[in-house]
N, CA, C and O atoms as a Tinker XYZ file with bonds, in Angstrom:
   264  protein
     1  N      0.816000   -1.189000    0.000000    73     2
     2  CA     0.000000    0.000000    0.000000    64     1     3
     3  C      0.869000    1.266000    0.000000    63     2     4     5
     4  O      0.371000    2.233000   -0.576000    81     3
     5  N      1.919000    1.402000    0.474000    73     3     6
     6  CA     2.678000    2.419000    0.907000    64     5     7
     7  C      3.310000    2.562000   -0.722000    63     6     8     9
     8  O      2.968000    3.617000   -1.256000    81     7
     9  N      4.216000    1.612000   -1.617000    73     7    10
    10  CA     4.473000    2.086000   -2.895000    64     9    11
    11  C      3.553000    2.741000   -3.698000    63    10    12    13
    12  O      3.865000    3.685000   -4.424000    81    11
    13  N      2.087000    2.143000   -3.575000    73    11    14
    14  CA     1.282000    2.776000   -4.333000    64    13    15
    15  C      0.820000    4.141000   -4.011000    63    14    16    17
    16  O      0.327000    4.737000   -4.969000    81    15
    17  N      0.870000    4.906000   -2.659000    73    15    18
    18  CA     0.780000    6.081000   -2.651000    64    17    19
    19  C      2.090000    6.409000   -3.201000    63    18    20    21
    20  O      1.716000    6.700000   -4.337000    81    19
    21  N      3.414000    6.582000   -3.224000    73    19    22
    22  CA     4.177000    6.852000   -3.515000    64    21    23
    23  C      4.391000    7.097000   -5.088000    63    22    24    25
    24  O      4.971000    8.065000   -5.580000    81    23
    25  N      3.843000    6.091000   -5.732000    73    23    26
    26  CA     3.709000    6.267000   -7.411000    64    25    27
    27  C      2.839000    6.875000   -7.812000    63    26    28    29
    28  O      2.816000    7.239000   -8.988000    81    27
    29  N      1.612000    7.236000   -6.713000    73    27    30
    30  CA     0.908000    8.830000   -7.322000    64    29    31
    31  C      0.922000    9.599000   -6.808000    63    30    32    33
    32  O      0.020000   10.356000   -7.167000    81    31
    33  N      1.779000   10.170000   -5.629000    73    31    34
    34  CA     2.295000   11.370000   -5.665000    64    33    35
    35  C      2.872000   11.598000   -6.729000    63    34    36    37
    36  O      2.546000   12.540000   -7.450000    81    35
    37  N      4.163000   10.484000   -7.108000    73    35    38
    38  CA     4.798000   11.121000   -8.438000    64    37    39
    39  C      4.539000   11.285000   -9.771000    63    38    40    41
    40  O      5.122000   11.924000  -10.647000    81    39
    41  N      3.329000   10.431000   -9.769000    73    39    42
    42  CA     2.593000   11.046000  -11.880000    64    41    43
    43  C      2.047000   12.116000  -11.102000    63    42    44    45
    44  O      1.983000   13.140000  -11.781000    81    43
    45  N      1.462000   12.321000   -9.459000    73    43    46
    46  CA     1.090000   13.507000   -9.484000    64    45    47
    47  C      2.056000   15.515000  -10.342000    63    46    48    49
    48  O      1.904000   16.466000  -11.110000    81    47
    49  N      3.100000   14.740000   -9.169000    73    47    50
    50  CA     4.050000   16.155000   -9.454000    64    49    51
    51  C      4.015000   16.239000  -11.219000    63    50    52    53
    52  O      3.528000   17.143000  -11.899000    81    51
    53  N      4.823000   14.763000  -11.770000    73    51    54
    54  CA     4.819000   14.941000  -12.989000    64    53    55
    55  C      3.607000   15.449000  -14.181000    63    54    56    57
    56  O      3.840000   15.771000  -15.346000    81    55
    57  N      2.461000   15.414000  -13.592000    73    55    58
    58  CA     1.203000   15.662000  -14.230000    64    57    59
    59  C      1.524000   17.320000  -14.028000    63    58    60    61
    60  O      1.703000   18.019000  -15.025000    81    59
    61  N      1.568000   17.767000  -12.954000    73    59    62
    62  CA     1.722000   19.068000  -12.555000    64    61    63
    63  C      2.659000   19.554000  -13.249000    63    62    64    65
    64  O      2.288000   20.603000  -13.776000    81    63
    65  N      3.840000   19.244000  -13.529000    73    63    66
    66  CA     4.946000   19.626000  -13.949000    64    65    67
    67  C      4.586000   19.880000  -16.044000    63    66    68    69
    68  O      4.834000   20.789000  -16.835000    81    67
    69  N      4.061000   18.813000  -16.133000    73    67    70
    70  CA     3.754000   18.775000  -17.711000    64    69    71
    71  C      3.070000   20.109000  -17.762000    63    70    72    73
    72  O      3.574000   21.044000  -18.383000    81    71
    73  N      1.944000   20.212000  -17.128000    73    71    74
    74  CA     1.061000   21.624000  -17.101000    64    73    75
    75  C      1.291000   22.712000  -17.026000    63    74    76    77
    76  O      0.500000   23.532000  -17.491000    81    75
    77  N      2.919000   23.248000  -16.168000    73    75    78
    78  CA     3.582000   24.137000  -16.193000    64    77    79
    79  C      4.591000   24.579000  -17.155000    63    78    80    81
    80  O      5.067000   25.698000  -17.344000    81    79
    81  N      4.807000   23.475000  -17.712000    73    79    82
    82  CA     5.694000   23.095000  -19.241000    64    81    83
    83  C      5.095000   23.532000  -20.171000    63    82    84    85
    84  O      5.850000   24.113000  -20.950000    81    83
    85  N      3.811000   23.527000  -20.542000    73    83    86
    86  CA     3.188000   23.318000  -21.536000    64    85    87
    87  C      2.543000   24.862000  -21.540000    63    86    88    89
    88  O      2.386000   25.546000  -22.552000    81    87
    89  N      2.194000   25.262000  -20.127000    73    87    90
    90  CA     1.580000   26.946000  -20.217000    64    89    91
    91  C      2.605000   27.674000  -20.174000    63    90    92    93
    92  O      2.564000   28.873000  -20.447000    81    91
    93  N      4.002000   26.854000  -19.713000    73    91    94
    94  CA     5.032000   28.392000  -19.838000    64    93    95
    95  C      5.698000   28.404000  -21.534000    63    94    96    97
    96  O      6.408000   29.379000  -21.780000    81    95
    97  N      5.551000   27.648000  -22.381000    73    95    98
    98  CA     6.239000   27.781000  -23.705000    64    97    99
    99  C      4.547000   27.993000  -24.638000    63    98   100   101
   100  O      4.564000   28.664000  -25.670000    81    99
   101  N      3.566000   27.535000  -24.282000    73    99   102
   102  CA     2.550000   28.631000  -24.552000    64   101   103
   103  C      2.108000   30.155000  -24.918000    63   102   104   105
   104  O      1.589000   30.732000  -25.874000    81   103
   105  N      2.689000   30.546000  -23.393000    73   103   106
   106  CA     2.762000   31.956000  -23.098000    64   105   107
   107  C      3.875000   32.507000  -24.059000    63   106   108   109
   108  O      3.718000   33.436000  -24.851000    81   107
   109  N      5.084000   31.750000  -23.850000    73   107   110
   110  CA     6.297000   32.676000  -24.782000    64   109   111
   111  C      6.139000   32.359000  -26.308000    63   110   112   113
   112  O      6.680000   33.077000  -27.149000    81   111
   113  N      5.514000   31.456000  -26.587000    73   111   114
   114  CA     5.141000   31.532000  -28.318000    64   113   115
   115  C      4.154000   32.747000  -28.679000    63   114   116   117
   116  O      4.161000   33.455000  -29.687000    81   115
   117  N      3.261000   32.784000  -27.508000    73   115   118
   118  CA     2.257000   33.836000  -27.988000    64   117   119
   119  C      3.138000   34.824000  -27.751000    63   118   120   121
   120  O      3.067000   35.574000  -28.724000    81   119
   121  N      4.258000   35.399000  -26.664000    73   119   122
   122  CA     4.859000   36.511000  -26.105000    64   121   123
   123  C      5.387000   37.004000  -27.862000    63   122   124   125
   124  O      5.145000   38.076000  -28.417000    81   123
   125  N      6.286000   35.609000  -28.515000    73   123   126
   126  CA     7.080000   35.961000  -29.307000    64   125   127
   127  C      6.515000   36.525000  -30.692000    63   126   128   129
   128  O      7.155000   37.172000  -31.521000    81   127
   129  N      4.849000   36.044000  -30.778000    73   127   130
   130  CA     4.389000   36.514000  -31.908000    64   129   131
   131  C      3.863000   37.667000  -31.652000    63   130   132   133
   132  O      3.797000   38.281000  -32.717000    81   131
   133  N      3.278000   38.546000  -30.431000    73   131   134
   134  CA     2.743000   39.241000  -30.518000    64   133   135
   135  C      3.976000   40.622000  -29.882000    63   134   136   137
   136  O      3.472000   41.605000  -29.339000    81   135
   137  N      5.200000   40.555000  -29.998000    73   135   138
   138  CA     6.220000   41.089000  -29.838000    64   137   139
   139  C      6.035000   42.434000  -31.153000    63   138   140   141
   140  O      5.466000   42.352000  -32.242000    81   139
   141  N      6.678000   43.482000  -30.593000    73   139   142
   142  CA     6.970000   44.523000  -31.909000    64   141   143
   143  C      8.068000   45.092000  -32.050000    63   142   144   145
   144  O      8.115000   46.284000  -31.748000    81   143
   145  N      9.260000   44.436000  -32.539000    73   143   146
   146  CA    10.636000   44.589000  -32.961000    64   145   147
   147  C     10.605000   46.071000  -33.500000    63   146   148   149
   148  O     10.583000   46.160000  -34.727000    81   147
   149  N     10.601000   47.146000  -32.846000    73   147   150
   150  CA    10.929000   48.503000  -33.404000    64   149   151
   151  C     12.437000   49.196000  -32.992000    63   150   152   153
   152  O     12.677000   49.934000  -32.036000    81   151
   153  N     13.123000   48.832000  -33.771000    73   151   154
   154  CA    14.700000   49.520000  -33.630000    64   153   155
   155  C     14.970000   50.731000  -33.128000    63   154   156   157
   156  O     15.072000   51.700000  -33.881000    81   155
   157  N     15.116000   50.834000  -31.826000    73   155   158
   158  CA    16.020000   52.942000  -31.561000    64   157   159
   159  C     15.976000   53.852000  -32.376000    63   158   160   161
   160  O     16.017000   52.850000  -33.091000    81   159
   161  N     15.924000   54.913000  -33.163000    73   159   162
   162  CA    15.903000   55.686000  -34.038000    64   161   163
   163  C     17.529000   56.342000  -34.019000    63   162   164   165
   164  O     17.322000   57.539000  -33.819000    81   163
   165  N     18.509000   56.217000  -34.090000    73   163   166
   166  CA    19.241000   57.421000  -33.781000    64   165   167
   167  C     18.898000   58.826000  -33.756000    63   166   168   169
   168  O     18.012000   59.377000  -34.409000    81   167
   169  N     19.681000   59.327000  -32.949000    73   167   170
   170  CA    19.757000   60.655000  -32.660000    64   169   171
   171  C     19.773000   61.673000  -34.174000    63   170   172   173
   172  O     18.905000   62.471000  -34.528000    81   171
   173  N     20.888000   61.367000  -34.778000    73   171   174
   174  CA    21.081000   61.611000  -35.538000    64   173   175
   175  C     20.782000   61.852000  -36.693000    63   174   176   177
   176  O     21.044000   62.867000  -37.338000    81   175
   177  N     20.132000   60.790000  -37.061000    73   175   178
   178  CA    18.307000   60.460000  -37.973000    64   177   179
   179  C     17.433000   61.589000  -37.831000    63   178   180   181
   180  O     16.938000   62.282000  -38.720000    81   179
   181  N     17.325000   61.666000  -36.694000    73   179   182
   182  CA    16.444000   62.776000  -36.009000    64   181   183
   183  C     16.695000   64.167000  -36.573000    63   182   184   185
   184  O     15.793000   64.806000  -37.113000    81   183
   185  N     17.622000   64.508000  -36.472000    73   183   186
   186  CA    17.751000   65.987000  -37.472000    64   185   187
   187  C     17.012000   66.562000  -38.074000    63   186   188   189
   188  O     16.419000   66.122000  -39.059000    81   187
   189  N     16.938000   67.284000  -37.763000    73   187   190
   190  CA    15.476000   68.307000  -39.086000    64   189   191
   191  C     17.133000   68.653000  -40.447000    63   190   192   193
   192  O     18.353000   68.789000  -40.354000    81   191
   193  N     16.235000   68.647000  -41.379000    73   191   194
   194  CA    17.501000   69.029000  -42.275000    64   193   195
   195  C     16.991000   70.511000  -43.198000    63   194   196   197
   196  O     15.838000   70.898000  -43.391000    81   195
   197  N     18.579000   71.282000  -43.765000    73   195   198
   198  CA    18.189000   71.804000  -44.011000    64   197   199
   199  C     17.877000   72.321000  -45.520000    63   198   200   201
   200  O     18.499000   71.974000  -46.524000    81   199
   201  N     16.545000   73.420000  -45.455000    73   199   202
   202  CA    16.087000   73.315000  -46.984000    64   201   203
   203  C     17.129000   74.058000  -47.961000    63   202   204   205
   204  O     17.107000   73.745000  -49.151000    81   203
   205  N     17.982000   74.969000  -47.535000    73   203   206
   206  CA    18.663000   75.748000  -48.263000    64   205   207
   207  C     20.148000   74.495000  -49.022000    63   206   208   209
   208  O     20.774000   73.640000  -48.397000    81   207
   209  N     20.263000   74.838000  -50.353000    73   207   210
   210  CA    21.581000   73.991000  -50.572000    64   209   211
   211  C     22.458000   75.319000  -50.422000    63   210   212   213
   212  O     22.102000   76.497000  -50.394000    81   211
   213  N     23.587000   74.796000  -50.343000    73   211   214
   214  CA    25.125000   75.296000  -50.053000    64   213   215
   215  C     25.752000   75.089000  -51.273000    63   214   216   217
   216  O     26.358000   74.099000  -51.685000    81   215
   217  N     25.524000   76.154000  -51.792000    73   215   218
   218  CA    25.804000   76.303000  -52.941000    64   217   219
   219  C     27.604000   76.021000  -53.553000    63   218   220   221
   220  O     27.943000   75.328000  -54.513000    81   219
   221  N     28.412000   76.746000  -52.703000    73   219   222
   222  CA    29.829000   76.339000  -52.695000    64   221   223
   223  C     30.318000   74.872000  -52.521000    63   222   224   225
   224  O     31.194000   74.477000  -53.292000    81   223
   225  N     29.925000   74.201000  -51.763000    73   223   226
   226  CA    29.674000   72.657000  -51.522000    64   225   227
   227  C     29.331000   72.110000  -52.959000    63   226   228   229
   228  O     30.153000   71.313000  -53.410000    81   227
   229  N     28.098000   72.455000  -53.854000    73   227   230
   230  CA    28.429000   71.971000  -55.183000    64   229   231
   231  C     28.698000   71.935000  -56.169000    63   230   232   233
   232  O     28.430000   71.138000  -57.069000    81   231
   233  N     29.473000   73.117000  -56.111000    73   231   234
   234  CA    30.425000   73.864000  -56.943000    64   233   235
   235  C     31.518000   73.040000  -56.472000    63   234   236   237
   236  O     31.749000   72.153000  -57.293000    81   235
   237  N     32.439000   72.988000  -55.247000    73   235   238
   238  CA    33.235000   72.060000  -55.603000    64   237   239
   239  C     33.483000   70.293000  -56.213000    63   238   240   241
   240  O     34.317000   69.582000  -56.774000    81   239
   241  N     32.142000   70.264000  -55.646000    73   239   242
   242  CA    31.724000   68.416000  -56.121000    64   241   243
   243  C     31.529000   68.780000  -57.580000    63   242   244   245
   244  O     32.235000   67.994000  -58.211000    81   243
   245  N     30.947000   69.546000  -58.360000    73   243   246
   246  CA    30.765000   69.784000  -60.174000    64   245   247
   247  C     32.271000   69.348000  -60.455000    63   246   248   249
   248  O     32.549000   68.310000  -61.058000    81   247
   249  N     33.655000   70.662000  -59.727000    73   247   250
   250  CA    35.194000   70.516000  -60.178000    64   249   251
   251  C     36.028000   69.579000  -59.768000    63   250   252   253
   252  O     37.253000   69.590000  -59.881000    81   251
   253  N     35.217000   68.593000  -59.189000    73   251   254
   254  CA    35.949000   67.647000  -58.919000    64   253   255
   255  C     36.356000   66.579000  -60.422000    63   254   256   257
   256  O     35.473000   66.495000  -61.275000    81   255
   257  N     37.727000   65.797000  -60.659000    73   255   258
   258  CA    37.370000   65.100000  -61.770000    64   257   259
   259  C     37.698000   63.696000  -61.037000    63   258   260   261
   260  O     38.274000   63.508000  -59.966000    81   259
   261  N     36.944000   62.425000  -62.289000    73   259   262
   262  CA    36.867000   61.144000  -61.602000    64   261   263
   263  C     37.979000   60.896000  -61.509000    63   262   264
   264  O     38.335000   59.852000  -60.964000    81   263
């Protein structure tokens, strides 16, 4: 009598254990699809730019030769 409680405590835990297995890679499949990979922007990116060209700037790029 005493082994047989003993062998269902343990499909117990293991029953338990499957259930925690099974809802925690659940959760992170759904985590991973419903994820939104949006990259940092740099700073730099950020810049307002400006509308005026610099005119000397392409005057030298025209005299440049290949």
């Amino acid at each position: 009598m005493r082994k047989n409680k003993i062998d269902r405590d343990i499909v117990m835990v293991l029953v338990m254990t499957l259930i925690t297995l099974t809802a925690w890679v659940g959760f992170e499949v759904y985590r991973a699809y419903t994820r939104v990979n949006i990259s940092p922007v740099p700073d730099k990116q950020l810049l307002k730019l400006s509308p005026t060209l610099d005119i000397p700037v392409l005057e030298k790029l025209e005299s440049r030769t290949p």
